[in-house]
C-alpha positions as a Python dict, from the first residue, in 0.01 Angstrom:
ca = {
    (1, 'X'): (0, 0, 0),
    (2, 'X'): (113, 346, -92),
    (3, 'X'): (76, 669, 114),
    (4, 'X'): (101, 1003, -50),
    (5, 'X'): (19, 1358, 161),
    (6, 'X'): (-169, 1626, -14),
    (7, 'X'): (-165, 1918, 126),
    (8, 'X'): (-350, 2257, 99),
    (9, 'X'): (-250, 2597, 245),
    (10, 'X'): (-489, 2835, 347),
    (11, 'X'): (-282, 3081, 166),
    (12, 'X'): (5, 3116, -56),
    (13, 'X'): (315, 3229, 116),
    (14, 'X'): (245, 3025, 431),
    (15, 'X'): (495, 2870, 621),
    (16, 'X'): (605, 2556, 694),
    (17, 'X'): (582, 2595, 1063),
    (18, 'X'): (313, 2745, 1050),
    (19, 'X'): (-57, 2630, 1214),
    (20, 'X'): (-217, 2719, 885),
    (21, 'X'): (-268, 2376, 726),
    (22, 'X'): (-472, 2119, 643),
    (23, 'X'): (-304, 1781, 585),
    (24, 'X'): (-400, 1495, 418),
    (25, 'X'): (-295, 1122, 393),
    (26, 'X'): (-431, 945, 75),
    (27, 'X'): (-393, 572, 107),
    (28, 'X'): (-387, 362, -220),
    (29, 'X'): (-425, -7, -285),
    (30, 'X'): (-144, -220, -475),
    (31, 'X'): (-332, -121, -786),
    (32, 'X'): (-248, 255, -721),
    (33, 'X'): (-651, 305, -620),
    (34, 'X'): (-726, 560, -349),
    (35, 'X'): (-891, 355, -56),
    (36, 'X'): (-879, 630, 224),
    (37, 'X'): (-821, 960, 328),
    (38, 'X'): (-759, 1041, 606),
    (39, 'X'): (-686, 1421, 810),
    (40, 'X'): (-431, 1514, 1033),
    (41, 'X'): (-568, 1448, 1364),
    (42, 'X'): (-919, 1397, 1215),
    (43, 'X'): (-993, 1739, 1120),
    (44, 'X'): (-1044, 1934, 821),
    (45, 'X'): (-912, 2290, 966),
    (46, 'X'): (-623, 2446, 880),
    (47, 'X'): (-460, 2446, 1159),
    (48, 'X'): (-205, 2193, 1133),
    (49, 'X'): (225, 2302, 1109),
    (50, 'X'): (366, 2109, 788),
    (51, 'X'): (658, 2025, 969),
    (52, 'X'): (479, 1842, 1238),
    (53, 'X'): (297, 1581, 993),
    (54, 'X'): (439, 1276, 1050),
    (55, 'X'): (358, 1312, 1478),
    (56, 'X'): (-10, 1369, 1357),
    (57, 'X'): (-273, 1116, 1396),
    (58, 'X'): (-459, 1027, 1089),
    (59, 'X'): (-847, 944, 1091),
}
């Protein structure tokens, strides 16, 4: 299974460690279909840092 993380800023210019994201994990199946998404920490704000993504839980 692959994971890829999408992300979206609430504006350009934003920083990386900045609480203005929303983060995304897209999970795919062997066949390179999405089967999940999932949110950092199981919200769709942005109000996630970029550089914090991989301590987030996804849900």
């Amino acid at each position: 299974m692959a994971i890829l993380y999408i992300l979206d800023m609430l504006k350009p210019g934003t920083g990386e460690d900045e609480p203005k994201w929303q983060i995304r994990k897209i999970e795919y199946d062997d066949y390179g279909n999405p089967i999940a998404v999932k949110f950092a920490e199981g919200t769709i704000g942005f109000d996630k840092v970029w550089d914090n993504r991989a301590s987030y839980t996804y849900s």
